[in-house]
PyMOL CGO cylinders between C-alpha atoms (Angstrom):
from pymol import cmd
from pymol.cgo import CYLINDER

trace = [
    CYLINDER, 167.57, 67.06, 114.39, 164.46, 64.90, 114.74, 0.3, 1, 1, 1, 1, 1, 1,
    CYLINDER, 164.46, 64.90, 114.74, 162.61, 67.42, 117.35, 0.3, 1, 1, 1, 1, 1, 1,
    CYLINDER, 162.61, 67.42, 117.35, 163.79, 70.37, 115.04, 0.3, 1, 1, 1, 1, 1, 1,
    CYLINDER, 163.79, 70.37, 115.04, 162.34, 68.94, 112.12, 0.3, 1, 1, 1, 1, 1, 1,
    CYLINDER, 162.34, 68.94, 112.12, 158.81, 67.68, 113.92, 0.3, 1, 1, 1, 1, 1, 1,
    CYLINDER, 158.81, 67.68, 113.92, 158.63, 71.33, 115.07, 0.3, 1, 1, 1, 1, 1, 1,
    CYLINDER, 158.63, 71.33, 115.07, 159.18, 72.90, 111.86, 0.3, 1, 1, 1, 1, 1, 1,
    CYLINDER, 159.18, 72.90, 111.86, 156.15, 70.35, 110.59, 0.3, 1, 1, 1, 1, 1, 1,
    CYLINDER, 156.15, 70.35, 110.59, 154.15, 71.32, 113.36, 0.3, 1, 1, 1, 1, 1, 1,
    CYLINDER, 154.15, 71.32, 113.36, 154.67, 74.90, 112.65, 0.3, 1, 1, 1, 1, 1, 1,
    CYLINDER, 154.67, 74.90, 112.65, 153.92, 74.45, 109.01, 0.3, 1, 1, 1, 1, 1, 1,
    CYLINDER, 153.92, 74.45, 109.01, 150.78, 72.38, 110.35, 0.3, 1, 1, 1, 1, 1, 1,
    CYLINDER, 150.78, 72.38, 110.35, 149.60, 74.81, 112.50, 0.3, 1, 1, 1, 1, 1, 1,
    CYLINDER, 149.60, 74.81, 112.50, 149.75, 77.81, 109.74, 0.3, 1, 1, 1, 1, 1, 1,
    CYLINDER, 149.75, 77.81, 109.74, 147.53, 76.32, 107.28, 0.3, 1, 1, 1, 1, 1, 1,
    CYLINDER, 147.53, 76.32, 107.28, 145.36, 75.29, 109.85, 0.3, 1, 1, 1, 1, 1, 1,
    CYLINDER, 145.36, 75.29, 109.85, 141.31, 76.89, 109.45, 0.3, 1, 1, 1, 1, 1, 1,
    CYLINDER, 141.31, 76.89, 109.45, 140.54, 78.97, 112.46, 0.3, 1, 1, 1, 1, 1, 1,
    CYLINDER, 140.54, 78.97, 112.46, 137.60, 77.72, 114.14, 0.3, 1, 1, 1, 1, 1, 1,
    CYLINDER, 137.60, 77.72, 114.14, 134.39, 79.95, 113.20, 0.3, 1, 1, 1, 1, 1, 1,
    CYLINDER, 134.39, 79.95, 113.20, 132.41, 81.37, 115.92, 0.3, 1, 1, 1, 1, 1, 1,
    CYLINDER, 132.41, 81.37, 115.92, 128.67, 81.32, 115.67, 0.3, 1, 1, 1, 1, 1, 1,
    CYLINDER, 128.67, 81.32, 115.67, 125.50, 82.83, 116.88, 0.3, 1, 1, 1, 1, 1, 1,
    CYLINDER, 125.50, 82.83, 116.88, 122.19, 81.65, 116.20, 0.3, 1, 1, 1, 1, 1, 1,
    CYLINDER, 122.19, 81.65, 116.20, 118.42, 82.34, 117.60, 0.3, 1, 1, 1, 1, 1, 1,
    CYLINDER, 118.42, 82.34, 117.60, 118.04, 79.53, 119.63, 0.3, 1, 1, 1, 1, 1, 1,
    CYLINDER, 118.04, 79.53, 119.63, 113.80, 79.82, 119.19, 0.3, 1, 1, 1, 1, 1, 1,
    CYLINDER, 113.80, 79.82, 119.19, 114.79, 78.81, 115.69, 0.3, 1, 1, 1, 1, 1, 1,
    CYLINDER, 114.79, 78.81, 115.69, 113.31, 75.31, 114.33, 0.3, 1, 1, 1, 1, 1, 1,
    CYLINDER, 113.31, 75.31, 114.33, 115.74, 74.28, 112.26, 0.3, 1, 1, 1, 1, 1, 1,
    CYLINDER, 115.74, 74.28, 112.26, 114.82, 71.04, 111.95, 0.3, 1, 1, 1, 1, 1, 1,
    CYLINDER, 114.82, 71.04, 111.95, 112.11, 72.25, 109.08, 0.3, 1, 1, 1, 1, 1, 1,
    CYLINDER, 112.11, 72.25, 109.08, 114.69, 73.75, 106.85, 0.3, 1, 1, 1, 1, 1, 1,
    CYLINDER, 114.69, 73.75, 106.85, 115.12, 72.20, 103.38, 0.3, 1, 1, 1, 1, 1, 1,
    CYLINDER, 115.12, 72.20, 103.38, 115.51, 74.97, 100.68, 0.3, 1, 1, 1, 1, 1, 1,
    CYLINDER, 115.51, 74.97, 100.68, 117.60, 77.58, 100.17, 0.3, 1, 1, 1, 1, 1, 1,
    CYLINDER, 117.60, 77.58, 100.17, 117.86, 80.47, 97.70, 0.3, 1, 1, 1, 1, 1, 1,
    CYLINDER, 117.86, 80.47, 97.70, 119.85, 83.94, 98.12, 0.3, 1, 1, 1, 1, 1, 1,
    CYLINDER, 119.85, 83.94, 98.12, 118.55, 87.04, 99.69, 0.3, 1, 1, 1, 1, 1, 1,
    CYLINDER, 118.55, 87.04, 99.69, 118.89, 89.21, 96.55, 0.3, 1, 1, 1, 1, 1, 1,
    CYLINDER, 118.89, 89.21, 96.55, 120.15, 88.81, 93.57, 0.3, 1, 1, 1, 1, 1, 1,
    CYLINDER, 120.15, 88.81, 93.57, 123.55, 90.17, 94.77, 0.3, 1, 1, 1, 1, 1, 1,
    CYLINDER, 123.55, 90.17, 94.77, 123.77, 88.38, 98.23, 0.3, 1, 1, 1, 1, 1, 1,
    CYLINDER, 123.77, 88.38, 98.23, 127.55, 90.02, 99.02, 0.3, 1, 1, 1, 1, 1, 1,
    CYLINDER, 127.55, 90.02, 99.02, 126.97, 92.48, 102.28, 0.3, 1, 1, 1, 1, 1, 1,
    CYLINDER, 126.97, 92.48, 102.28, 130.03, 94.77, 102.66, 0.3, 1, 1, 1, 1, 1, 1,
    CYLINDER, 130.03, 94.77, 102.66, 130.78, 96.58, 105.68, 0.3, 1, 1, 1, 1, 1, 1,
    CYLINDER, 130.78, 96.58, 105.68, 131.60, 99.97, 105.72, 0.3, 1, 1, 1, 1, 1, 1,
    CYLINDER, 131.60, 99.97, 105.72, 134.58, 99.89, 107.74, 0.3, 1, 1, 1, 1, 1, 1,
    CYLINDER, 134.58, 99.89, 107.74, 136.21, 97.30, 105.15, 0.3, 1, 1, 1, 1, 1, 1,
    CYLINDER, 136.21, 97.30, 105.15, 139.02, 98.26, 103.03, 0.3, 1, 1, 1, 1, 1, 1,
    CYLINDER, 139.02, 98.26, 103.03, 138.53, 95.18, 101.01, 0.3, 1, 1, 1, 1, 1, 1,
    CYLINDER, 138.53, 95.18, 101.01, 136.79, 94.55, 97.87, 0.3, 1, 1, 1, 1, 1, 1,
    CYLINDER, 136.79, 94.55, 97.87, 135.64, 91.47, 96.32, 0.3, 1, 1, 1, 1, 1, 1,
    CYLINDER, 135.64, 91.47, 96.32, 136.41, 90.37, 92.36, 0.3, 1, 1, 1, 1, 1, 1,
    CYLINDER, 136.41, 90.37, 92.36, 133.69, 89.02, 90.67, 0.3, 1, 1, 1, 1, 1, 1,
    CYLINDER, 133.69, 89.02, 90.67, 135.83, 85.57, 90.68, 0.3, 1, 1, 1, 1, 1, 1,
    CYLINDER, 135.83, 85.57, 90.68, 135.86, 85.29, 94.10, 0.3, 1, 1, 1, 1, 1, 1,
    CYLINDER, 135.86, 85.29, 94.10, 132.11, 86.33, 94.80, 0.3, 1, 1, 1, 1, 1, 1,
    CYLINDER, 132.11, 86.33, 94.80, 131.53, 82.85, 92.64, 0.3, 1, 1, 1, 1, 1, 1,
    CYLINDER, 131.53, 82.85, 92.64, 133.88, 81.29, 94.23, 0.3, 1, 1, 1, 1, 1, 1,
    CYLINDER, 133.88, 81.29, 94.23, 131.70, 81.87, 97.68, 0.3, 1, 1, 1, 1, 1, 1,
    CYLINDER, 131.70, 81.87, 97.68, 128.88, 81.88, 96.10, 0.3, 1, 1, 1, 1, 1, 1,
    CYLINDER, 128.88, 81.88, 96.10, 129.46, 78.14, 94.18, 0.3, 1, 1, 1, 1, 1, 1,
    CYLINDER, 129.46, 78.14, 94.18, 131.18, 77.05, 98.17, 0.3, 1, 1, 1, 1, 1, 1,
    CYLINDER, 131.18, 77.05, 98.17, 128.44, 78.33, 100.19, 0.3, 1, 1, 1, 1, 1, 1,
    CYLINDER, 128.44, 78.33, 100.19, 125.72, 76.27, 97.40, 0.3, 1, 1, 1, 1, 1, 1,
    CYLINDER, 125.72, 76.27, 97.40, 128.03, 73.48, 97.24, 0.3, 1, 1, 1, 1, 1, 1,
    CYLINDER, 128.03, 73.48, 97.24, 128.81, 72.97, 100.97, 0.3, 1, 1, 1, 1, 1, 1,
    CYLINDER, 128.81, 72.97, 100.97, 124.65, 72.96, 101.80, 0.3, 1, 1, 1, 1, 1, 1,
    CYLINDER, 124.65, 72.96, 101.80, 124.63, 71.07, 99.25, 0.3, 1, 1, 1, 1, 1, 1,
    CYLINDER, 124.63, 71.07, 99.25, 126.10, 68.62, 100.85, 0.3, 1, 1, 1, 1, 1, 1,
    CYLINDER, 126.10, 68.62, 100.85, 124.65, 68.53, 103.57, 0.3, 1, 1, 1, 1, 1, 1,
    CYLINDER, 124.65, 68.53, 103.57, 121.26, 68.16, 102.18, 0.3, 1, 1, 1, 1, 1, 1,
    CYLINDER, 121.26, 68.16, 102.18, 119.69, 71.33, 101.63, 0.3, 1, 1, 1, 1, 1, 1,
    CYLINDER, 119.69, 71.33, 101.63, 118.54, 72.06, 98.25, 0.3, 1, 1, 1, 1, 1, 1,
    CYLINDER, 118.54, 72.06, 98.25, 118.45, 75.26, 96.08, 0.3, 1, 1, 1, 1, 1, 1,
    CYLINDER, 118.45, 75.26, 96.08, 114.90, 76.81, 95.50, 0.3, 1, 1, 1, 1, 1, 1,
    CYLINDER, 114.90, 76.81, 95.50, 113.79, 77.45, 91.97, 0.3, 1, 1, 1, 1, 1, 1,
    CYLINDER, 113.79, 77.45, 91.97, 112.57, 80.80, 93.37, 0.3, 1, 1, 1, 1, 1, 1,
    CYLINDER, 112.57, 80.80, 93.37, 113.01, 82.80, 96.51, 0.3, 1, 1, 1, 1, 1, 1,
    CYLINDER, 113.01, 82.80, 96.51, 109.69, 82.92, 97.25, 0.3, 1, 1, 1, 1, 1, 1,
    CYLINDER, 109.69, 82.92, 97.25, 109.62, 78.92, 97.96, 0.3, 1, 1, 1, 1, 1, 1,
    CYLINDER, 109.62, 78.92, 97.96, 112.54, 78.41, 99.79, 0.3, 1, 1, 1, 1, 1, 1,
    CYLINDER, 112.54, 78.41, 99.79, 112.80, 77.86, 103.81, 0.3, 1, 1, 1, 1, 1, 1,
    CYLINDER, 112.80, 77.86, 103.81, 115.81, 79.98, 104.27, 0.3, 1, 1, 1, 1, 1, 1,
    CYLINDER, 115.81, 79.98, 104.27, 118.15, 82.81, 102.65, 0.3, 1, 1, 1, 1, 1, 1,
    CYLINDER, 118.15, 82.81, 102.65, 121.70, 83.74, 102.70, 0.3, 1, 1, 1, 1, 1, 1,
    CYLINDER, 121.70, 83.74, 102.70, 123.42, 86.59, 102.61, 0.3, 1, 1, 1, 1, 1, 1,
    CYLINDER, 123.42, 86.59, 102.61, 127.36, 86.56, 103.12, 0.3, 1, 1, 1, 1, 1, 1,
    CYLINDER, 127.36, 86.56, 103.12, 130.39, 88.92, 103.36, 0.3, 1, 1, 1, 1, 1, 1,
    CYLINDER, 130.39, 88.92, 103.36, 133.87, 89.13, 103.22, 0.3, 1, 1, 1, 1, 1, 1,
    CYLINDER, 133.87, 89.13, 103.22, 136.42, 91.82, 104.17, 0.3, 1, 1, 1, 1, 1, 1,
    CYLINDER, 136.42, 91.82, 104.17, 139.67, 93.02, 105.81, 0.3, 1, 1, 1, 1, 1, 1,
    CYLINDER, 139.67, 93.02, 105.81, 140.55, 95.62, 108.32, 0.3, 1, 1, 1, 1, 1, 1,
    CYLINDER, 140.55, 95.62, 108.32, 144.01, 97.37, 109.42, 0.3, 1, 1, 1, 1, 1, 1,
    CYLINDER, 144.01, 97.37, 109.42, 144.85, 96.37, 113.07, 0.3, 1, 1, 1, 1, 1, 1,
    CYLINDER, 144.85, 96.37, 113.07, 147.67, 97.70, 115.09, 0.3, 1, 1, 1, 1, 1, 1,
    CYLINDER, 147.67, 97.70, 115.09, 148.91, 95.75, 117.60, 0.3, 1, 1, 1, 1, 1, 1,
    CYLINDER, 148.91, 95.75, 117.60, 150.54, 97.42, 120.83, 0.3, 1, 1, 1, 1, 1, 1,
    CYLINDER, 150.54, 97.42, 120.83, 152.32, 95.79, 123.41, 0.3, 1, 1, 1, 1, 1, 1,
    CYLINDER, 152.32, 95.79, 123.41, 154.13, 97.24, 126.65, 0.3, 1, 1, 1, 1, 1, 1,
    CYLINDER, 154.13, 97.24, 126.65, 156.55, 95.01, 128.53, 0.3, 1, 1, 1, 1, 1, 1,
    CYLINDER, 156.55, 95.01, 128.53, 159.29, 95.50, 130.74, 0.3, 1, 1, 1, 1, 1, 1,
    CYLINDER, 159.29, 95.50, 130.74, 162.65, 95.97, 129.93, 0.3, 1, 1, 1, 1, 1, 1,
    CYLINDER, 162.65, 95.97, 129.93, 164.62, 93.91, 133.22, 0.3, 1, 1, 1, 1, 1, 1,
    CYLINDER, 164.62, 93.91, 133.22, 167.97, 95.09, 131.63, 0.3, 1, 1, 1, 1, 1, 1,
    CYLINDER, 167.97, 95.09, 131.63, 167.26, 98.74, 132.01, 0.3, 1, 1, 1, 1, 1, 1,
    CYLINDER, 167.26, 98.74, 132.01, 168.43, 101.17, 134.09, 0.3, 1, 1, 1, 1, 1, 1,
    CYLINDER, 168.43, 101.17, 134.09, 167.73, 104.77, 134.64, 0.3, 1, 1, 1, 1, 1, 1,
    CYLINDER, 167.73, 104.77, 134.64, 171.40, 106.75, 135.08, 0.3, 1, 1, 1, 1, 1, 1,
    CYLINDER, 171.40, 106.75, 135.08, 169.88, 110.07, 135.64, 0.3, 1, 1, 1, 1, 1, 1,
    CYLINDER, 169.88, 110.07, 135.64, 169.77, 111.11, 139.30, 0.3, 1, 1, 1, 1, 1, 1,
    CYLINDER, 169.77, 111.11, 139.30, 171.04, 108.43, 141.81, 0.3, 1, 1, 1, 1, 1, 1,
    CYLINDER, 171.04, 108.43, 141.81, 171.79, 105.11, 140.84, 0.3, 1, 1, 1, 1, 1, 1,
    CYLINDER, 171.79, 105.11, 140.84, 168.85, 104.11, 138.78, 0.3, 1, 1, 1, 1, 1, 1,
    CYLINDER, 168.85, 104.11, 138.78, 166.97, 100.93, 139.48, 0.3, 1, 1, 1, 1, 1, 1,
    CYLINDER, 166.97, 100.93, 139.48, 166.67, 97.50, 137.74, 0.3, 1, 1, 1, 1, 1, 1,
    CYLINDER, 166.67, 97.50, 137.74, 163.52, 96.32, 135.84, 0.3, 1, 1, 1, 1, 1, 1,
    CYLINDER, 163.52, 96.32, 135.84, 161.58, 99.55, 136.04, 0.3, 1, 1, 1, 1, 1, 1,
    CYLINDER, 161.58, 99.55, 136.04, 162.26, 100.16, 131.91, 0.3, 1, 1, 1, 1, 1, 1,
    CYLINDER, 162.26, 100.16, 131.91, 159.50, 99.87, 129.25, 0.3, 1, 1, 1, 1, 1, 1,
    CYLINDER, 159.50, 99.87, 129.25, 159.23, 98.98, 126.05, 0.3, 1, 1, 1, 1, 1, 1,
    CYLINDER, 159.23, 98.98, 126.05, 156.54, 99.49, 123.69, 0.3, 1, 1, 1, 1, 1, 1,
    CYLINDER, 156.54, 99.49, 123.69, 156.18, 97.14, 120.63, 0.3, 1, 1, 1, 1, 1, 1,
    CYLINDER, 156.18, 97.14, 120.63, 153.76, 98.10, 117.70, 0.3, 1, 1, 1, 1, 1, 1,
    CYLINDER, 153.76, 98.10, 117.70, 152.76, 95.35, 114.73, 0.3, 1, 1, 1, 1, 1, 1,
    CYLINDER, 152.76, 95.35, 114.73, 150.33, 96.38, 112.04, 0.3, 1, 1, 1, 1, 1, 1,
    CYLINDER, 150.33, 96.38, 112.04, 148.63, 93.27, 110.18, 0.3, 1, 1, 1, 1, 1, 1,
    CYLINDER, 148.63, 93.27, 110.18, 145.49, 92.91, 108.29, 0.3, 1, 1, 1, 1, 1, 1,
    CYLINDER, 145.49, 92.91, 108.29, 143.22, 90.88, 109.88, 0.3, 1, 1, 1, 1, 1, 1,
    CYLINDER, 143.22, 90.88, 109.88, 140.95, 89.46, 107.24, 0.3, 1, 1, 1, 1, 1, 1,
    CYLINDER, 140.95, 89.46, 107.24, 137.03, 87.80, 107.73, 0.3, 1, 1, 1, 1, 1, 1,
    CYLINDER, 137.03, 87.80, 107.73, 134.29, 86.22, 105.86, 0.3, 1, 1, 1, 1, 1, 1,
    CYLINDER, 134.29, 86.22, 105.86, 130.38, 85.92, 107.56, 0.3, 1, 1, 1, 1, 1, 1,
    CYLINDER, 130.38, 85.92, 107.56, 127.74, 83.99, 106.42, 0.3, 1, 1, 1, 1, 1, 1,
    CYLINDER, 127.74, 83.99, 106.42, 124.22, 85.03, 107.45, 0.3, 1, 1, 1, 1, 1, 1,
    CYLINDER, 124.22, 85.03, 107.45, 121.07, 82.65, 107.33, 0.3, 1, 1, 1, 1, 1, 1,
    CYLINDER, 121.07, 82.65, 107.33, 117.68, 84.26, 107.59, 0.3, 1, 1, 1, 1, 1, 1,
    CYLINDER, 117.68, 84.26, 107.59, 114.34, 83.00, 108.07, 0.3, 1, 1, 1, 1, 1, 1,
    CYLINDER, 114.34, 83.00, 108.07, 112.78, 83.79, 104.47, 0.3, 1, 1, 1, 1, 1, 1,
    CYLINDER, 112.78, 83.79, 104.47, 108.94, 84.22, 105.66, 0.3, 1, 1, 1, 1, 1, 1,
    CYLINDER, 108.94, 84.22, 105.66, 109.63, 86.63, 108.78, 0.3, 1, 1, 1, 1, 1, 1,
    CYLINDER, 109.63, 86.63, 108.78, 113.44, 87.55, 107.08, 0.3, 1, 1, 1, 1, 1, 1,
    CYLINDER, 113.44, 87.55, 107.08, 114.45, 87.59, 110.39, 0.3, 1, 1, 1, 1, 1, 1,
    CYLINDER, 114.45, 87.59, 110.39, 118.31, 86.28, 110.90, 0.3, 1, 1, 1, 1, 1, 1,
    CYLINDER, 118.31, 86.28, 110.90, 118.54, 82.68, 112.50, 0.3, 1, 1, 1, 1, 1, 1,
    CYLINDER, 118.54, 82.68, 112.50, 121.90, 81.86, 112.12, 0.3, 1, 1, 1, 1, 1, 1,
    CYLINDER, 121.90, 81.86, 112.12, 125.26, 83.76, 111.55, 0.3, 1, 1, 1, 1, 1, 1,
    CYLINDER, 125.26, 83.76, 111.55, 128.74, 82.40, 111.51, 0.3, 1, 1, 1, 1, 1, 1,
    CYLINDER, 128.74, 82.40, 111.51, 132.20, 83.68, 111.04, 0.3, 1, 1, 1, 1, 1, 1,
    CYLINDER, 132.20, 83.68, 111.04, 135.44, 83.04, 110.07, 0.3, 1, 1, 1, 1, 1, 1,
    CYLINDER, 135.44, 83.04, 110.07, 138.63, 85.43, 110.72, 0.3, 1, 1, 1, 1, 1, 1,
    CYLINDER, 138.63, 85.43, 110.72, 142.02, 84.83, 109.87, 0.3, 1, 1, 1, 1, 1, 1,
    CYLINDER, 142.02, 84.83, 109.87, 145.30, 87.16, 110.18, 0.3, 1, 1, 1, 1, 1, 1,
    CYLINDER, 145.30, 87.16, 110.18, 146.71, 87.62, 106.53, 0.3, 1, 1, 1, 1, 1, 1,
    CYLINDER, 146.71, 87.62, 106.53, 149.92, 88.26, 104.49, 0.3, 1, 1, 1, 1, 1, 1,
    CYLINDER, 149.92, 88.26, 104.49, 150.28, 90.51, 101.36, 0.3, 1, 1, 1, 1, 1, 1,
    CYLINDER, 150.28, 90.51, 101.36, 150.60, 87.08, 99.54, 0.3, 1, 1, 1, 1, 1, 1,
    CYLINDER, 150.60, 87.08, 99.54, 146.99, 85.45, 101.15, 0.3, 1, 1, 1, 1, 1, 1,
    CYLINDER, 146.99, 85.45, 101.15, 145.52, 88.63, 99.75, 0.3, 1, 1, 1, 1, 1, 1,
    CYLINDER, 145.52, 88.63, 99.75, 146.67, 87.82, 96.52, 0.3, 1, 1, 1, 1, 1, 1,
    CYLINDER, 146.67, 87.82, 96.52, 145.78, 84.09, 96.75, 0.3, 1, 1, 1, 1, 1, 1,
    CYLINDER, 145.78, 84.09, 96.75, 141.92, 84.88, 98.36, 0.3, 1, 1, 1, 1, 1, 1,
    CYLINDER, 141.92, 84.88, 98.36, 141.07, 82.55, 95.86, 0.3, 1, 1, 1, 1, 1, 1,
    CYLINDER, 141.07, 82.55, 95.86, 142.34, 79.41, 97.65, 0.3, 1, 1, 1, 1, 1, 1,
    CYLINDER, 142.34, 79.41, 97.65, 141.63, 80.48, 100.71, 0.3, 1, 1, 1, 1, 1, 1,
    CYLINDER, 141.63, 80.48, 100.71, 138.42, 81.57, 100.87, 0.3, 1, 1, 1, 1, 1, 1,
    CYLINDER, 138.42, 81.57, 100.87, 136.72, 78.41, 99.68, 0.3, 1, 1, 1, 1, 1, 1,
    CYLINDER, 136.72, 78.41, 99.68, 138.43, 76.86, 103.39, 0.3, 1, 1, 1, 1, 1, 1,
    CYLINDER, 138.43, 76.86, 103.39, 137.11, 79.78, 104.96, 0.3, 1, 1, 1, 1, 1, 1,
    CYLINDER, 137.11, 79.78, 104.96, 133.58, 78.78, 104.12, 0.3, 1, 1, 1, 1, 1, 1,
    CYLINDER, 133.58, 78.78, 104.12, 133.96, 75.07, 104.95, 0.3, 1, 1, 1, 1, 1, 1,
    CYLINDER, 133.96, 75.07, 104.95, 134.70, 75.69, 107.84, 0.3, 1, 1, 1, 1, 1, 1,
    CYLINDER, 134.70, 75.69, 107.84, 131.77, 78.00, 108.75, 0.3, 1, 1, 1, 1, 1, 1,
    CYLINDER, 131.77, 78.00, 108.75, 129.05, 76.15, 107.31, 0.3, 1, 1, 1, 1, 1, 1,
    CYLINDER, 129.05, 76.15, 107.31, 130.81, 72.67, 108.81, 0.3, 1, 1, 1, 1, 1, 1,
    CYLINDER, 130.81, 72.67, 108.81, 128.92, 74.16, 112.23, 0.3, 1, 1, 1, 1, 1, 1,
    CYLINDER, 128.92, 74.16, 112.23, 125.20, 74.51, 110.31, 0.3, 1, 1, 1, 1, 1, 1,
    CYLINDER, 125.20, 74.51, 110.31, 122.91, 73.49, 111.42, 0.3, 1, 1, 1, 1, 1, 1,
    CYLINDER, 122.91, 73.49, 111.42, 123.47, 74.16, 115.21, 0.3, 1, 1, 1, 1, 1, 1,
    CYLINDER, 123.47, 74.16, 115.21, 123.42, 71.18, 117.33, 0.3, 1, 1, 1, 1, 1, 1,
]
cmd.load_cgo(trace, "trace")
């Protein structure tokens, strides 16, 4: 009862777990002089074209006060104007459709056409749909506006975390942003 219960926890644990970001960033990139930060334009959401998501204006501020917040802490400050800051940020959420195929053998089966058939020569095809759901954050050097840094986050998601986004995607961006500056 004790093991069934621990795994159950562990289970539970392991679903609300973030999924670690991966990253990419110009490593000719001095990011030791960065202090200020401002958005790249005035709307700084980028939306793919192959996403069949879109974004309330809640949850843009939602990202928007994370993203601010989360530099925030980490030192950076917000520039009065674009033109004086050291960096700008540009970030973007979405989900995609996947389907999921998988062939595996069937050991059980046995072909009763001609002759006796033989064991384990059966396949099976499984197919899963799910939405598979992301959120990017770009930094960009503001005087060249070249990109420096770029980190994502993706996550596999129910019918109910699309109707939650709100809760989730603040976690999403923590955990991006917990990996800037590159070390």
């Amino acid at each position: 009862m004790k093991y069934a219960l621990a795994l159950c926890l562990a289970a539970l644990l392991a679903a609300c777990a973030t999924p670690a970001p991966r990253l990419d960033f110009d490593p000719k990139a001095n990011f030791v002089q960065l202090h200020s930060f401002a958005w790249v334009a005035e709307d700084p959401l980028y939306q793919p074209r192959d996403s069949d998501a879109s974004l309330s204006l809640l949850n843009r501020s939602r990202v928007i006060q994370e993203i601010e917040s989360s530099l925030a802490a980490r030192g950076y400050v917000k520039a009065d104007r674009r033109e004086t800051a050291d960096f700008t940020i540009a970030y973007g959420v979405g989900t995609r459709e996947r389907l999921n195929a998988t062939t595996f053998h069937d050991p059980l089966f046995r072909s009763w056409g001609w002759g006796w058939g033989w064991p384990g020569y059966g396949r099976e095809l499984e197919v899963r749909s799910d939405t598979a759901g992301r959120v990017y954050v770009d930094i960009l050097d503001r005087a060249s506006g070249r990109p420096i840094w770029h980190g994502v986050a993706r996550e596999e998601l129910s019918e109910a975390d699309l109707e939650a986004a709100g809760a989730r995607l603040p976690r999403l961006v923590q955990s991006i942003l917990s990996q800037f500056p590159p070390h």
